[in-house]
C-alpha positions as CSV (number, residue, x, y, z in Angstrom):
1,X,90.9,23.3,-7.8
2,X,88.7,20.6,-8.7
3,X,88.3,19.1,-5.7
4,X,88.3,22.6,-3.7
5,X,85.3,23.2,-6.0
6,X,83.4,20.2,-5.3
7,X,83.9,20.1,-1.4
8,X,83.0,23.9,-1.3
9,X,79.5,23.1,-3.3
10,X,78.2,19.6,-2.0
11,X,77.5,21.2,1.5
12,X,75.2,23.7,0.0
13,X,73.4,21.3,-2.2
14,X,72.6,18.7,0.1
15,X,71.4,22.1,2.4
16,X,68.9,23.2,0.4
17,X,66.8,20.4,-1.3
18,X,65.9,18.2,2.4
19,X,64.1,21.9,3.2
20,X,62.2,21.8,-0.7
21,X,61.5,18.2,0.0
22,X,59.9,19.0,3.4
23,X,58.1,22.0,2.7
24,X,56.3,19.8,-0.3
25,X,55.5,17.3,1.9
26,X,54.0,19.7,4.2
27,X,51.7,21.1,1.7
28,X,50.7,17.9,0.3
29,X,50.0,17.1,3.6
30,X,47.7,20.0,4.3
31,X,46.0,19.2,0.6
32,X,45.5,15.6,2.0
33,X,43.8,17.0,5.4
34,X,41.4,19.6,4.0
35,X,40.5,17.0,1.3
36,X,39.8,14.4,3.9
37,X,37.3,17.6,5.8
38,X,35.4,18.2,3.0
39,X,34.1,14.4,2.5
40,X,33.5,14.3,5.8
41,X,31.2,17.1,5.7
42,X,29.7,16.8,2.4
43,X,28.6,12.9,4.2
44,X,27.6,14.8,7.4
45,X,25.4,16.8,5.6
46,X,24.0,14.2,3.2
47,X,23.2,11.9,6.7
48,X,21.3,15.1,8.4
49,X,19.3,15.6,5.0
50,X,18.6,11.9,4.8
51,X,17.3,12.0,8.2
52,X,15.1,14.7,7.9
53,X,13.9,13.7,4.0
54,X,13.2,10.4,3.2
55,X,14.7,8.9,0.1
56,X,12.1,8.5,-2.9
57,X,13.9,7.3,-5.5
58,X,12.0,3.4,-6.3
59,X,8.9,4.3,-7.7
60,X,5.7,2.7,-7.2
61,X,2.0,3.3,-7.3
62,X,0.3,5.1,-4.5
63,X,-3.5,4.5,-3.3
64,X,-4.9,7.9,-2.4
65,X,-8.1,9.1,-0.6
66,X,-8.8,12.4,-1.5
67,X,-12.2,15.1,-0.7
68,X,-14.1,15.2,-4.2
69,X,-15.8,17.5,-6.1
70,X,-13.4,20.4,-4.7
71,X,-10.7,21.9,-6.9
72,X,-8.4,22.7,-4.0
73,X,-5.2,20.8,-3.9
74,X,-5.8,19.6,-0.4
75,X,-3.2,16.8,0.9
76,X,-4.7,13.2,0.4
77,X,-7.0,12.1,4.0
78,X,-4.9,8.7,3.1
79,X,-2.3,7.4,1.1
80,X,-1.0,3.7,1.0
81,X,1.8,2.4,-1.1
82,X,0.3,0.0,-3.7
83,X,1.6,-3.4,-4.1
84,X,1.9,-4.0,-7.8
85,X,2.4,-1.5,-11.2
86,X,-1.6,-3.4,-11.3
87,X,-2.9,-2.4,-8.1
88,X,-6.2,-4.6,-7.1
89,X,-8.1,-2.8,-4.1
90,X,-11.1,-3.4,-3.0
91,X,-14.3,-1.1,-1.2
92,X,-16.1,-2.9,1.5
93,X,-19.5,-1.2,2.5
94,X,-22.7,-2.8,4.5
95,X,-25.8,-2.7,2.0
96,X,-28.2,-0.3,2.6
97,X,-31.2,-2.8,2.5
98,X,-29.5,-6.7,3.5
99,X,-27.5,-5.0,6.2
100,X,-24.6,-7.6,4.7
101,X,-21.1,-6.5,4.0
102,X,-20.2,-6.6,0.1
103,X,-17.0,-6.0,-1.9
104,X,-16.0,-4.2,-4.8
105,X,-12.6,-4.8,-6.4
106,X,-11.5,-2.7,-8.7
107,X,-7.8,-2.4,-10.7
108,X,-6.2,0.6,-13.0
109,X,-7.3,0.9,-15.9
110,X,-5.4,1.4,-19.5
111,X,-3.8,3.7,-19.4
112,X,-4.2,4.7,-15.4
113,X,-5.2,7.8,-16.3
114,X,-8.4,6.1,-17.4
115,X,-9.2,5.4,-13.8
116,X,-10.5,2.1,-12.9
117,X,-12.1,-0.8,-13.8
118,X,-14.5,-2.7,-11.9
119,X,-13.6,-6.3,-11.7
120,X,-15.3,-8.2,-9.4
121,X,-18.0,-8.1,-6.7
122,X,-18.6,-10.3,-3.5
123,X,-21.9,-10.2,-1.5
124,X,-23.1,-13.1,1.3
125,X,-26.8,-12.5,0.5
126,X,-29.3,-12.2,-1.8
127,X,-31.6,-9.2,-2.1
128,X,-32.8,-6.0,-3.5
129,X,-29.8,-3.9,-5.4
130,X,-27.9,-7.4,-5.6
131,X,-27.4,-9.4,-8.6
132,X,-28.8,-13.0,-9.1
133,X,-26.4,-13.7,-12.2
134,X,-23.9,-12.6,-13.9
135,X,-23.1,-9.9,-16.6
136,X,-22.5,-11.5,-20.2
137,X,-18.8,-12.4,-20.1
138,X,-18.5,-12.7,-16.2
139,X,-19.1,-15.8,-14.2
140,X,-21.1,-16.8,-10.9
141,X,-19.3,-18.4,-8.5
142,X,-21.3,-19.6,-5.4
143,X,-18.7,-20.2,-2.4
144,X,-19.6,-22.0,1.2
145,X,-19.8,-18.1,2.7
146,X,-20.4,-15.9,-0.3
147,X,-21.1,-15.3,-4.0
148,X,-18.9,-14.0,-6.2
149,X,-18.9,-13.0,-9.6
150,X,-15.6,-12.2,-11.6
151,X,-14.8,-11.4,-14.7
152,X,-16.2,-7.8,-14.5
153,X,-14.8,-5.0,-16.8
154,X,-17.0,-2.2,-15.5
155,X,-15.2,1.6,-16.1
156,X,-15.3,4.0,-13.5
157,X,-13.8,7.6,-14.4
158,X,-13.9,8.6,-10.6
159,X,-14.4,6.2,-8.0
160,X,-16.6,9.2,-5.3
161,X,-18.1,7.2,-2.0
162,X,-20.2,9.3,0.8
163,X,-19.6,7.5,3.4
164,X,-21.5,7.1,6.2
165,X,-21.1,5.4,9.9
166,X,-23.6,2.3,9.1
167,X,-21.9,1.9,5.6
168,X,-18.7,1.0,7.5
169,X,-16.8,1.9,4.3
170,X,-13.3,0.5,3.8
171,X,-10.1,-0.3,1.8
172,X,-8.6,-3.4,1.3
173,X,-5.3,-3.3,-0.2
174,X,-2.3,-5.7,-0.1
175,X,-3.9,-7.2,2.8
176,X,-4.5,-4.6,4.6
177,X,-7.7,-2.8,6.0
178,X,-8.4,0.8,6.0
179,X,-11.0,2.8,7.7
180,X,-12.6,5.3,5.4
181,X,-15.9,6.2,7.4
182,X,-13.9,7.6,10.2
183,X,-11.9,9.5,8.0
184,X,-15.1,12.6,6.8
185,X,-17.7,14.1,8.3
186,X,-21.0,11.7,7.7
187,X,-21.9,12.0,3.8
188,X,-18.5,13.9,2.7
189,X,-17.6,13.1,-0.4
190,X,-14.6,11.5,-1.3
191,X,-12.8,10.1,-4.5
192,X,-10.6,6.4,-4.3
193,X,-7.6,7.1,-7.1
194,X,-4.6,5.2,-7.5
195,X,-1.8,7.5,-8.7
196,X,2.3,7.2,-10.0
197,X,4.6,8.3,-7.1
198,X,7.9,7.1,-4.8
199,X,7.9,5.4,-1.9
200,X,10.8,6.0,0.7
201,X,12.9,3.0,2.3
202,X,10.0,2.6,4.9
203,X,7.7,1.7,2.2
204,X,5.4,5.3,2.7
205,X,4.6,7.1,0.1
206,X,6.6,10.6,-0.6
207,X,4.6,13.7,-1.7
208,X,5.2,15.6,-4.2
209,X,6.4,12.8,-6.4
């Protein structure tokens, strides 16, 4: 009986679990398959939304020319990724009476919400509306093709130029020059402000940040 019993029952055991064992593998295969779709889509998407929004996540300071005196929040006429947490940029204009290009540099003041600070001026001539000397606490320094005098710690709240064709206004930043006469009507103001914001992996600046 005992062995009637045992060859009567092994047949039916070894029937039934290879059909368990396979229909789990099947489903853990289907598990493994849908799993594998839905990272492939979630990158799919994430690739088309990279593509069409840049990345801002390093943050930087942003350069920004902007119309003054308006309260509208119009998009900035230029905007220019800065090159340090300490941007130093500089104005270029032709003087009204010499006819001779002079700089302004200015940097951000403490905190930047201050605005910025005056810190240096370069002219090539000498003249009416130009200095002779320097400021107490700055210094003179004639060069072979300019003056200079550094040392400056001059506030300005709002940096606001109206800038005309003859002024050939401009921006020097990070070693780079930037039209701003061309960028107004003739005698429109506008306001220079350097501001916190992102840049994407191009190095331009993203809105909104």
């Amino acid at each position: 009986m005992g062995e009637s019993t045992g060859s009567s029952t092994l047949p039916v055991r070894a029937g039934r679990y290879p059909r368990a064992r396979g229909r789990h593998l099947a489903l853990a295969l289907l598990v493994l398959l849908a799993a594998t779709a839905a990272v492939f889509a979630v990158n799919h998407v994430h690739a088309a939304t990279s593509e069409v929004e840049p990345l801002c996540g390093r943050q930087e300071w942003l350069v920004e020319v902007v119309p003054a005196l308006t309260e509208s929040a119009e998009a900035p006429l230029l905007q220019v990724p800065a090159d340090s947490n300490r941007p130093r940029l500089g104005i270029v204009f032709r003087h009204s009476v010499e006819k001779s290009p002079v700089v302004e540099w200015f940097e951000t003041a403490e905190p930047p919400s201050a605005g910025l600070l005056l810190v240096a001026t370069e002219y090539r001539s000498f003249g009416a509306g130009l200095p002779a000397d320097a400021a107490p606490g700055a210094q003179f320094v004639r060069l072979d093709d300019r003056f200079v005098i550094e040392g400056l710690s001059v506030p300005v709240a709002q940096l606001v130029l109206r800038p005309m064709p003859w002024t050939e206004h401009r921006l020097l930043l990070a070693g780079n020059e930037y039209d701003l006469s061309g960028l107004v009507a003739p005698g429109t103001p506008i306001e220079i402000r350097v501001v916190p914001g992102s840049v994407d992996e191009s190095g331009r600046g993203c809105a909104g940040s």
